[in-house]
C-alpha positions in Angstrom: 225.1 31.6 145.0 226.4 34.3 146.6 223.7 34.4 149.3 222.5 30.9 151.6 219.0 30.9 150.4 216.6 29.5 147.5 215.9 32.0 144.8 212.0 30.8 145.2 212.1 32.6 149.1 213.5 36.0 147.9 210.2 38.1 148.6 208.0 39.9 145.8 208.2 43.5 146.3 205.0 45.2 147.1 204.7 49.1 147.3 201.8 49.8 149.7 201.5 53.7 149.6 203.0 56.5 147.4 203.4 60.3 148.5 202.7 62.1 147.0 201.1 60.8 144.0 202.0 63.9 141.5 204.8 66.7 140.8 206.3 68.6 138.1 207.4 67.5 134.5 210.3 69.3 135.5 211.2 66.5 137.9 213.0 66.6 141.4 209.8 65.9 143.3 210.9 63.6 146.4 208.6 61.0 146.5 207.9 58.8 149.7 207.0 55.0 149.0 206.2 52.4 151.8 207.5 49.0 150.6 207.0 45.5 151.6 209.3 42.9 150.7 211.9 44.7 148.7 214.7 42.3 149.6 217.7 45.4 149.4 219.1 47.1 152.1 221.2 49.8 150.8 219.5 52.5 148.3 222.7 51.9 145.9 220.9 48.3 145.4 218.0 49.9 143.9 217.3 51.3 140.5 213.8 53.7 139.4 213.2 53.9 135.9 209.8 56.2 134.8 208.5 55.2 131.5 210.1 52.9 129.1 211.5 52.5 125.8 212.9 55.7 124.3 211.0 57.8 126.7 212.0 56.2 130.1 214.3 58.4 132.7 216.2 57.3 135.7 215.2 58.3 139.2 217.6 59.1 141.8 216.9 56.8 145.1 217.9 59.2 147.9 217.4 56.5 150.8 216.1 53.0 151.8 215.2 52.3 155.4 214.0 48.8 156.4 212.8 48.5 159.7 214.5 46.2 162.2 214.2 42.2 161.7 213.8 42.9 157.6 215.4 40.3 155.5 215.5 38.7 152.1 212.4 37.2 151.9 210.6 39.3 154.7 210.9 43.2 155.1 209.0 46.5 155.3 210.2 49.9 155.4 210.7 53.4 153.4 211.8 54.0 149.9 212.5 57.7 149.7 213.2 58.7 145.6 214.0 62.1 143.6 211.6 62.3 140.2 213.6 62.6 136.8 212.7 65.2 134.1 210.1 64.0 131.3 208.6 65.0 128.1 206.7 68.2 128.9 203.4 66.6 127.4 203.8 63.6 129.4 201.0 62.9 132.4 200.6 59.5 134.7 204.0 57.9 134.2 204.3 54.2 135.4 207.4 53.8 137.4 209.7 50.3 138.6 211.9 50.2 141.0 213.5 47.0 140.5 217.0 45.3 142.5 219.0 42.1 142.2 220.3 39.4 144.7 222.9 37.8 142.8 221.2 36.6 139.6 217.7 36.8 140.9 215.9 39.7 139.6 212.7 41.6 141.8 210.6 44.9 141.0 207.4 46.4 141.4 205.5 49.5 140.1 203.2 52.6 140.8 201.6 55.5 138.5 203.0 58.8 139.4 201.2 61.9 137.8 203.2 64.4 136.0 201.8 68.5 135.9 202.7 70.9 133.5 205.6 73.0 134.7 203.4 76.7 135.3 205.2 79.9 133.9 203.9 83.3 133.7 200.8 84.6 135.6 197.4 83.1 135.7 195.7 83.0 132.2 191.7 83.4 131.9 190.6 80.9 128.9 187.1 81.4 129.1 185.2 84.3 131.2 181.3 84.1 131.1 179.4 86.3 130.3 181.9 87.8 127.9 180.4 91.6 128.0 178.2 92.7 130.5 175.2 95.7 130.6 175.5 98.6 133.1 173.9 98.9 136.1 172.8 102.0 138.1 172.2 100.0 141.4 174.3 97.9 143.4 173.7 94.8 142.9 175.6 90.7 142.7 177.4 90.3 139.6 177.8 86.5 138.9 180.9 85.4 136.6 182.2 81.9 135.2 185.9 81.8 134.9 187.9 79.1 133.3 191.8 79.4 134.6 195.2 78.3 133.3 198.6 78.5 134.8 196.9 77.4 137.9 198.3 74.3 140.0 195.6 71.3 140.0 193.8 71.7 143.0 193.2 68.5 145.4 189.5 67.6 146.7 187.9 68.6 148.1 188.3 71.7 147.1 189.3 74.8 149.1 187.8 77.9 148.0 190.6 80.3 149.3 192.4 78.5 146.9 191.3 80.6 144.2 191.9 84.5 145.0 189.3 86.7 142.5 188.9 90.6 142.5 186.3 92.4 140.5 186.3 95.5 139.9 188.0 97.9 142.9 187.0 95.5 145.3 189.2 93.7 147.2 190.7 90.0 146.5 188.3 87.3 147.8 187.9 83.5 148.3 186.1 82.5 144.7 182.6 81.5 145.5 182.3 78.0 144.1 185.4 75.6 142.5 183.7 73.5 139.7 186.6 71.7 138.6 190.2 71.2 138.6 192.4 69.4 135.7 196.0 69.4 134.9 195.0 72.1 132.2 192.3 74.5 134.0 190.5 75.2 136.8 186.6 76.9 136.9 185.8 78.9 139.5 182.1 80.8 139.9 182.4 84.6 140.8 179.9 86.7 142.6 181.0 89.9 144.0 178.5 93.2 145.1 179.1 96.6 142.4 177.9 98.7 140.0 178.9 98.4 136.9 179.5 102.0 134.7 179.5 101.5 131.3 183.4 101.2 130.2 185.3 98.1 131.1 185.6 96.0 134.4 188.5 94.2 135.3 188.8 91.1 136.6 192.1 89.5 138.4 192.2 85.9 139.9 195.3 83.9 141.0 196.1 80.6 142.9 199.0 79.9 145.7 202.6 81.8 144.6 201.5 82.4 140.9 201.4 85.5 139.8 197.9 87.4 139.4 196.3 87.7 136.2 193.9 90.3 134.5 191.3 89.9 132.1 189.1 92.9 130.7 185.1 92.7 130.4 183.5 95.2 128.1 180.9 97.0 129.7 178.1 98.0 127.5 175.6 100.9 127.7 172.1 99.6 128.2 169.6 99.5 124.6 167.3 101.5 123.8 163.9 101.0 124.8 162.1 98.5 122.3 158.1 97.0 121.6 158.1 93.0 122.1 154.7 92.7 121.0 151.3 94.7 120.9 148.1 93.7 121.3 145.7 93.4 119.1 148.3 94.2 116.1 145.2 95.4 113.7 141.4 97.0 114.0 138.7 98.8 112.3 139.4 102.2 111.4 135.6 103.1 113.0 136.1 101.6 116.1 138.4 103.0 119.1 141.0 100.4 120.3 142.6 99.8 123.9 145.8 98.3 123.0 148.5 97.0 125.1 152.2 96.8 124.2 155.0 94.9 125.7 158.4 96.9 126.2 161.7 95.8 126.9 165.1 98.3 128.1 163.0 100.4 130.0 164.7 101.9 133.3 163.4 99.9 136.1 162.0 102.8 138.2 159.6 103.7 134.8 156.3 105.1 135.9 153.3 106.6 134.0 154.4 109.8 134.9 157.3 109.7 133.0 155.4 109.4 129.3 154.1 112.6 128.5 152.2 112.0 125.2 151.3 109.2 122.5 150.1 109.6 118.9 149.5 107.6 115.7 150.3 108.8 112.4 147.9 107.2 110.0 149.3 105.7 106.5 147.5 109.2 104.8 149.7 111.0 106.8 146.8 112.3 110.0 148.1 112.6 113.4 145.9 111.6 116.5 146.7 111.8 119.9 146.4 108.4 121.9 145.4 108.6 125.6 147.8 106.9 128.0 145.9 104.3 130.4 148.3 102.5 132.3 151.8 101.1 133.3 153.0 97.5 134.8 155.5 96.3 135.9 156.2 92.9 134.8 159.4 91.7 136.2 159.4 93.9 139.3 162.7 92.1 140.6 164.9 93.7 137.5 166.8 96.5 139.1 168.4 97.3 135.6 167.2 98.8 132.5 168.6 95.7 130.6 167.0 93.5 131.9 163.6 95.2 132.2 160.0 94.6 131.1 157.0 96.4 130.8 153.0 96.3 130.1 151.9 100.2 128.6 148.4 100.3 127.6 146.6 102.7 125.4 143.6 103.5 123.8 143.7 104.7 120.3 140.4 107.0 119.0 138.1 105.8 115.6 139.6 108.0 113.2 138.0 110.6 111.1 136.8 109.5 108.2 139.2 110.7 105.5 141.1 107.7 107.1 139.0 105.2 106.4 140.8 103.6 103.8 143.2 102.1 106.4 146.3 101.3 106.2 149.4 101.0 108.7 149.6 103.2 111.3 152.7 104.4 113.5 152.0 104.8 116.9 155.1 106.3 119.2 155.1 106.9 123.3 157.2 109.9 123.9 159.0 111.3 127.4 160.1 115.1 128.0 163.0 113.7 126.3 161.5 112.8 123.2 160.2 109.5 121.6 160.8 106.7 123.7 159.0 103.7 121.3 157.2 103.2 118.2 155.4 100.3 116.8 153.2 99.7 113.7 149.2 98.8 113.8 147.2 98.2 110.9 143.5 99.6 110.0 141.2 98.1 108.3 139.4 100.1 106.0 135.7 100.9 107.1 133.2 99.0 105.0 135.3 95.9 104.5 132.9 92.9 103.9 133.4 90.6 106.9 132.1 87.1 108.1 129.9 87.7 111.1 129.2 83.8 111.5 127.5 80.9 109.4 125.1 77.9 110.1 125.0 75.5 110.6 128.6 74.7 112.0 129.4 70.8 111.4 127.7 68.0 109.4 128.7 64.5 108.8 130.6 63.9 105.7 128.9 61.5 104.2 126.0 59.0 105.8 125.1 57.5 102.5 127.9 56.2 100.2 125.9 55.8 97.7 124.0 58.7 97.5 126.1 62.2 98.5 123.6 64.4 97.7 121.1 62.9 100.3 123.1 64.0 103.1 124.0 67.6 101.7 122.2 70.6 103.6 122.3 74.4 103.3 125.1 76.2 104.5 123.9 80.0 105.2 126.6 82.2 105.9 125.9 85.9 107.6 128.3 88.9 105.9 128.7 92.6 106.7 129.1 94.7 104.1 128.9 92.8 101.2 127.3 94.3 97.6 123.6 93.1 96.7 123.4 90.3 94.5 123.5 92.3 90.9 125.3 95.2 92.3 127.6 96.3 89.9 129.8 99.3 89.8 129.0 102.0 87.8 131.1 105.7 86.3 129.5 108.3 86.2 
């Protein structure tokens, strides 16, 4: 042999520490290792090969210094390489870097993750909410953004590391990093404005790549609408206090602001509906669309050339004009009804073999309800 030593007490390469631990697919990322046992001495001794197969690429070993006392089967000291070029798709990369005494063969490995080479400015994949309701008062708009073309951030996380504008404002750290990923980063948004109905625009960027825009649609707030009313239905011969649940009503509504209600019977009558009250019920809503209100009126008997019933329309109405509607049904006047019944339970049976023995009376109590015998008659 070329060297005055057993091939058994050649060391085993070890590789204690790689920096850094990622780069671009586009290669040329010079990456520091810190070897142990790497019996070489010159960096034309040593090979790097990433991958393998068809796939694998050559590294370029830029220097190799062992420290003082290193020798063929004890040293330590720094491997300093250049990363090849890979498949654009490809992501951790094993690597070996391998070298020969004489005949005798040595080589270890490490991972070393491979980014996507960014072009272009920063891309939004996903923005959340993707339209938005205007607002008439300031107040903290909260977005979700999901990035591309935007490096892989390290943990933990810096949140100046993400750059966001909304609106005219001004560029600002984002307000919370949820992830990062070779693919996107998402970032949560919340930034002071009002928000007029037309579109808002929204820029974000990370490090030296370039700004991008994305657009959300500003819509105008809907009209006022009924969630509910109750009670839905009633006798015509009775008045009725009935309160109804409205959404998209501008938060600052008051009772002043309704200046009439009326129903409009299903044989075509109008009444006018007296206007009792107004609540609040989600008094922290400082936007129409996101409003809700309790209205309560009370609706008169009706005359009795309504007393056949029917639905009834029933609208609230501001010096603008109508504001809501919502439908209520009458019962016609004279209806036969249950008022009650007795007795109210009884076993079902106590005697198997007689039924009969256990069977009582069941008396039931009705309101207008023909005589027995009653029969219609023409005249």
């Amino acid at each position: 042999p070329a060297y005055c030593i057993k091939a058994k007490d050649i060391s085993l390469p070890e590789i204690l520490r790689v920096s850094p631990t990622e780069g671009l697919v586009v290669g040329g990322t010079l990456v520091t290792l810190q070897v142990a046992g790497l019996p070489a001495f010159s960096a034309a001794d040593i090979k790097v090969v990433a991958g393998e197969g068809v796939t694998k690429a050559f590294g370029e070993v830029v220097s190799l210094t062992q420290e003082p006392g290193s020798s063929l089967t004890r040293s330590k000291g720094l491997l300093v390489l250049r990363t090849p070029a890979v498949d654009a798709l490809s992501q951790l990369v094993g690597f070996t870097v391998s070298t020969k005494v004489d005949s005798e063969s040595r080589s270890a490995t490490f991972k070393f993750d491979y980014l996507p080479a960014l072009s272009g400015a920063t891309t939004f994949v996903q923005v959340s909410p993707a339209s938005m309701y205007e607002t008439t008062e300031s107040d903290t708009v909260s977005l979700a953004l999901s990035l591309g073309s935007v490096p892989r951030l390290a943990r933990p996380f810096v949140l100046s590391d993400i750059m966001v504008k909304v609106g005219a404002g001004a560029y600002a750290p984002a307000s919370k990093i949820t992830s990062s990923d070779r693919d996107r980063t998402k970032v949560n948004v919340e930034a002071t404005t009002t928000l007029p109905v037309g579109t808002l625009n929204i820029s974000a960027y990370s490090g030296n790549v370039t700004a991008g825009v994305h657009t959300v649609i500003v819509k105008a707030s809907p009209s006022p609408s009924v969630v509910g009313a109750y009670p839905s239905d009633g006798s015509t011969d009775l008045s009725h206090s009935i309160a109804v649940t409205v959404q998209y009503v501008p938060h600052t509504f008051k009772l002043a602001d309704l200046t009439a209600a009326q129903l409009v019977t299903a044989q075509g009558h109008t009444y006018q509906v007296e206007i009792l009250s107004v609540a609040n019920k989600k008094s922290k809503c400082l936007h129409t669309y996101c409003s809700l209100f309790e209205i309560k009126f009370r609706a008169p008997a009706l005359n009795e050339t309504d007393n056949g019933g029917g639905e009834a329309t029933f609208s609230a109405h501001t010096s603008a004009g109508m504001m809501f509607s919502w439908a209520f049904k009458y019962v016609a006047t004279g209806n036969p009804a249950v008022l009650g019944f007795s007795p109210k339970w009884q076993y079902v049976v106590s005697d198997e073999n007689n039924a009969a023995a256990t069977s009582q009376t069941l008396t039931i109590f009705l309101k207008n309800f023909p005589r027995p015998g009653c029969k219609d008659t023409l005249a």
